[in-house]
C-alpha positions in Angstrom: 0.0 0.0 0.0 1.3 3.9 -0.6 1.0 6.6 1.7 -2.3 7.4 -0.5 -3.8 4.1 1.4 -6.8 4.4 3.4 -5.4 2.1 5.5 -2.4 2.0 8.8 0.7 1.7 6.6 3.5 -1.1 7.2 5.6 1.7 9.5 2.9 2.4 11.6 1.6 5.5 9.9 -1.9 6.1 8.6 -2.4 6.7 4.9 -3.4 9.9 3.7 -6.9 8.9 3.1 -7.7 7.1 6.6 -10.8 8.1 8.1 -9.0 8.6 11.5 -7.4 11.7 9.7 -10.7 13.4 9.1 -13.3 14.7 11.2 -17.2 15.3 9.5 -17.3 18.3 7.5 -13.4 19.2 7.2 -11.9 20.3 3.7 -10.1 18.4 1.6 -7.1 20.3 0.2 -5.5 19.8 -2.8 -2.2 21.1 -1.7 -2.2 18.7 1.0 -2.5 15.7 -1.4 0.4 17.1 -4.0 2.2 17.8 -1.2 1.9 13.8 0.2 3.0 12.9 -3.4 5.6 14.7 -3.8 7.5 13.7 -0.9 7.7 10.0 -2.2 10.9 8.7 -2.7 11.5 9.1 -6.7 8.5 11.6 -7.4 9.7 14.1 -9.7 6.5 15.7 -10.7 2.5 14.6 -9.7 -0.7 15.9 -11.7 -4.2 15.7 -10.7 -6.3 15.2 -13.2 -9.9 15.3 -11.2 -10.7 16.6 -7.8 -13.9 16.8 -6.8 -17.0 15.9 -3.8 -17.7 12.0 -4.8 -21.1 11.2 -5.7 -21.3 14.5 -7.6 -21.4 15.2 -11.3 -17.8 17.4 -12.8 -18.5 21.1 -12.5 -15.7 21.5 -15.4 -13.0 22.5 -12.7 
């Protein structure tokens, strides 16, 4: 699993999507999940390609 697991990671760590690191109604940054990829080990560059509420339609953005 990579740190973008939902699940408690082989070092201990939770993954970036665990619902222990959440609380109801807190944003979601996009910053926050760049930032988690680009501190992998061999990442040179990371694009997101769709970001957006699941469960609802593309707004284009």
């Amino acid at each position: 699993m990579g740190c973008g697991s939902d699940r408690i990671l082989s070092d201990g760590k939770r993954g970036v999507f665990h619902p222990d690191n959440f609380t109801f109604g807190q944003p979601v940054y996009l910053s926050r999940l760049y930032a988690t990829a680009q501190a992998l080990p061999g990442v040179i560059a990371v694009q997101i390609t769709k970001f957006q509420r699941q469960g609802n339609p593309s707004q284009g953005l």
